[in-house]
C-alpha positions in Angstrom: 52.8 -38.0 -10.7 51.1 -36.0 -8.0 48.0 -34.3 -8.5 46.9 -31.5 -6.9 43.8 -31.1 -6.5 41.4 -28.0 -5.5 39.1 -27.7 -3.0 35.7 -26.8 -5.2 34.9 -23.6 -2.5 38.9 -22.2 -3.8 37.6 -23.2 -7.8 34.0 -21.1 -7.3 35.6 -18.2 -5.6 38.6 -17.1 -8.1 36.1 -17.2 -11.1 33.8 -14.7 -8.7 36.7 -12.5 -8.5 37.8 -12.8 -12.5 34.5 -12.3 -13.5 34.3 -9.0 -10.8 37.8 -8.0 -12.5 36.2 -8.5 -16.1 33.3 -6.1 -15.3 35.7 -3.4 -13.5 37.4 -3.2 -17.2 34.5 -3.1 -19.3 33.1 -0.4 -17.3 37.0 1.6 -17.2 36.9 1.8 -21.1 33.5 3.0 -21.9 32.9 7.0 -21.1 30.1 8.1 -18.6 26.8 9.2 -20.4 26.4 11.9 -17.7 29.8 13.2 -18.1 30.5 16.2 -20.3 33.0 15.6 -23.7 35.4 18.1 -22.1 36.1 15.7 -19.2 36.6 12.3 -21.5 39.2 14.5 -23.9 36.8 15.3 -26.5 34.9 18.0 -27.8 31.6 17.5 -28.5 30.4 19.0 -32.0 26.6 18.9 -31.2 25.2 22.6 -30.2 24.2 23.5 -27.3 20.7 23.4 -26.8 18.8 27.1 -26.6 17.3 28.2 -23.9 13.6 28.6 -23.7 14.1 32.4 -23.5 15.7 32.7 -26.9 13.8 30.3 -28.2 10.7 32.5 -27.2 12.5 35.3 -29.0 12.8 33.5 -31.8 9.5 32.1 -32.8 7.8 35.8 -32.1 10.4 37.1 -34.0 9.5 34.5 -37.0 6.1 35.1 -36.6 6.3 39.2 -36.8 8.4 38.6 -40.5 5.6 36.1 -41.5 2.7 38.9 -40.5 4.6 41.7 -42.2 5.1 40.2 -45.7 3.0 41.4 -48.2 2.2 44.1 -45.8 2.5 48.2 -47.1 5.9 49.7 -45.0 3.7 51.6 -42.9 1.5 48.4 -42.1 4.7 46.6 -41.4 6.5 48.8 -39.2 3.0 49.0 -37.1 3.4 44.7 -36.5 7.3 45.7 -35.2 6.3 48.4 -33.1 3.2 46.9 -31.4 6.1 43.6 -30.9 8.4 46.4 -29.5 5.8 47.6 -27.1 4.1 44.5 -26.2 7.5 43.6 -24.8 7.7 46.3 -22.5 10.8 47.1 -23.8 12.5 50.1 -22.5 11.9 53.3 -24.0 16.3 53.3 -23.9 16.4 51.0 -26.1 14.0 52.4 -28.8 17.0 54.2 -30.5 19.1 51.1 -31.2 15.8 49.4 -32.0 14.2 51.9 -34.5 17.9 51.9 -36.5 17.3 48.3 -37.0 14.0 49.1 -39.0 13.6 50.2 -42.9 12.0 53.0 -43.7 12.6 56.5 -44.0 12.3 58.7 -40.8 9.1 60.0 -41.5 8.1 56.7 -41.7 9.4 55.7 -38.9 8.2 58.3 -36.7 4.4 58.0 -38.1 4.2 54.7 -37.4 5.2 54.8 -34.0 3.0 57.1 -32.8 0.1 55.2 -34.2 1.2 51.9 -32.4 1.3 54.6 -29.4 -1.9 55.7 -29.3 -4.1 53.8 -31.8 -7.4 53.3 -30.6 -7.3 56.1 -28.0 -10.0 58.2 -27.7 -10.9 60.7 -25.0 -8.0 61.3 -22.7 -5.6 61.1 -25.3 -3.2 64.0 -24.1 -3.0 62.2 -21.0 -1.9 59.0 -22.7 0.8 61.4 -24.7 1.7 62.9 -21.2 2.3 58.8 -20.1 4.2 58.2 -23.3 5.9 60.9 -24.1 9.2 59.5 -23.0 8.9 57.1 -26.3 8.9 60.4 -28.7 11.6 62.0 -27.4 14.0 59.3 -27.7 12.5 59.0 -31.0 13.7 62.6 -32.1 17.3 61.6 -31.0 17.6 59.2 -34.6 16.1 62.1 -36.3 16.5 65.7 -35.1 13.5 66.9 -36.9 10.3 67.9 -35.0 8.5 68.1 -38.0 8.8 64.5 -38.1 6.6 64.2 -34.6 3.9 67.2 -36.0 3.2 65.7 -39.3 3.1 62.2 -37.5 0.2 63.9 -35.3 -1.3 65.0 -38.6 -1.2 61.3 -40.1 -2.9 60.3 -37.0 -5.5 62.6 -36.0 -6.6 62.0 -40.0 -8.3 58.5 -38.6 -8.4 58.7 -35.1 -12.0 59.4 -33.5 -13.2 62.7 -32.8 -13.0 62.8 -29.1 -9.0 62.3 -29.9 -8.8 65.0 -32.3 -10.4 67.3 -30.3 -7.5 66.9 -27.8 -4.9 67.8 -30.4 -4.5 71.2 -28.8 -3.7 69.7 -25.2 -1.5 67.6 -27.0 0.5 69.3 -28.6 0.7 71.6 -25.2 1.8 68.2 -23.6 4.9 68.3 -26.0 5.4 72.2 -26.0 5.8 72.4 -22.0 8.4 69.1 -21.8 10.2 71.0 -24.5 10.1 68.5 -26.8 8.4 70.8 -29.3 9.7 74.3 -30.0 7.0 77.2 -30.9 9.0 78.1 -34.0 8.6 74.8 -35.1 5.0 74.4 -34.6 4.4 78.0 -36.3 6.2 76.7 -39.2 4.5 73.3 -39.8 0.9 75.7 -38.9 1.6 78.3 -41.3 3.1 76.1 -43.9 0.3 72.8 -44.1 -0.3 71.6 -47.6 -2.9 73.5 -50.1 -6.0 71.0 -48.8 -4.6 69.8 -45.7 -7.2 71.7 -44.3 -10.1 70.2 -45.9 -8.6 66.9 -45.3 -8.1 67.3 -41.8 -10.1 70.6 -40.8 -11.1 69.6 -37.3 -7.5 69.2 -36.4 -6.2 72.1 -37.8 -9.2 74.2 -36.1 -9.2 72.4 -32.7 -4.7 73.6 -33.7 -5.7 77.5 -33.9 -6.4 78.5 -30.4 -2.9 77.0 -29.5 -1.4 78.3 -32.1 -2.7 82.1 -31.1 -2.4 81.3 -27.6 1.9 81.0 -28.4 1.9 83.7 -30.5 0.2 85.9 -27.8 2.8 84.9 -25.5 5.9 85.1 -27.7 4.9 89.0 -28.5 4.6 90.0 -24.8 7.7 88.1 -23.8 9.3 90.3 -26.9 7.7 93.2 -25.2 9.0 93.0 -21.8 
């Protein structure tokens, strides 16, 4: 018998290629790390991470319900609305955002206005005059603008006394942007609860000039 035998270079360079060949096929049947499920055929079950935006949302969010438990609904709906405004939210979007809260309108309503202007003292009717956007769109969930005087009542009962005496220009603020009505404000005037007075005098005497001031007006506009 012949044998046949092989050069050693010919014997060295086919088991270079197999083992080439070998590592091609491992590397065909396992998936890329990088490469989505979608483009291997599967779907991938594992959610999607959040983005840091939401995530943001989220913790604020968690932290505001944490704040508010054990809180009174007024002192609750103060942490949401100082959220709200911290936010800069749009004053558009107050509506959807006020529907999202419990509480009872006039609940609602006083509790915004103190997250408004709590803490103001001296120029408060120019801070109303900056803000009043924010009680307008309020009135819109509630048509009621009793709701707004009695929430200036609520407030002027703690705020300093360099606010209250600005009640007047404040409620003139309101009165020109027609967001208050003179019959209105001559009903909830002529019509405070027996001791609201005592309770909140300063207001309701810094109130009376106004108050005659409309009046005055309304008769001489019946007149002519």
């Amino acid at each position: 018998m012949v044998m046949l035998t092989i050069p050693e270079e010919d014997t060295k360079q086919r088991a270079d290629i197999k083992a080439v060949e070998k590592t091609v096929s491992k590397n065909a049947m396992a998936e890329p790390e990088n490469k989505p499920a979608a483009e291997n055929g599967k779907i991938s079950t594992k959610p999607m991470p959040e983005s840091d935006d939401e995530e943001e949302v989220s913790d604020v969010d968690a932290k505001d319900l944490k704040t508010a438990k054990g809180l009174s609904i007024h002192d609750q709906l103060l942490v949401f609305f100082n959220d709200f405004l911290q936010k800069e939210k749009s004053p558009n979007q107050l509506v959807e955002y006020m529907q999202s809260l419990s509480g009872s309108p006039q609940e609602l309503m006083t509790a915004l206005f103190e997250a408004l202007f709590k803490g103001v003292g001296k120029g408060f009717s120019k801070e109303v005059a900056k803000k009043k956007i924010y009680l307008s769109k309020a009135l819109q969930i509630e048509d009621s603008q009793l709701l707004l005087l009695n929430a200036v009542d609520a407030f002027c009962k703690h705020a300093s006394a360099d606010a209250v005496k600005e009640v007047a220009l404040v409620l003139k603020v309101l009165y020109d942007d027609d967001i208050l009505e003179e019959d209105v404000i001559f009903h909830w005037y002529d019509n405070r609860t027996l001791g609201a007075e005592g309770n909140n005098s300063s207001m309701w005497k810094n109130i009376k000039p106004f108050v005659e001031w409309l009046r005055s007006a309304e008769s001489e506009s019946e007149e002519d």
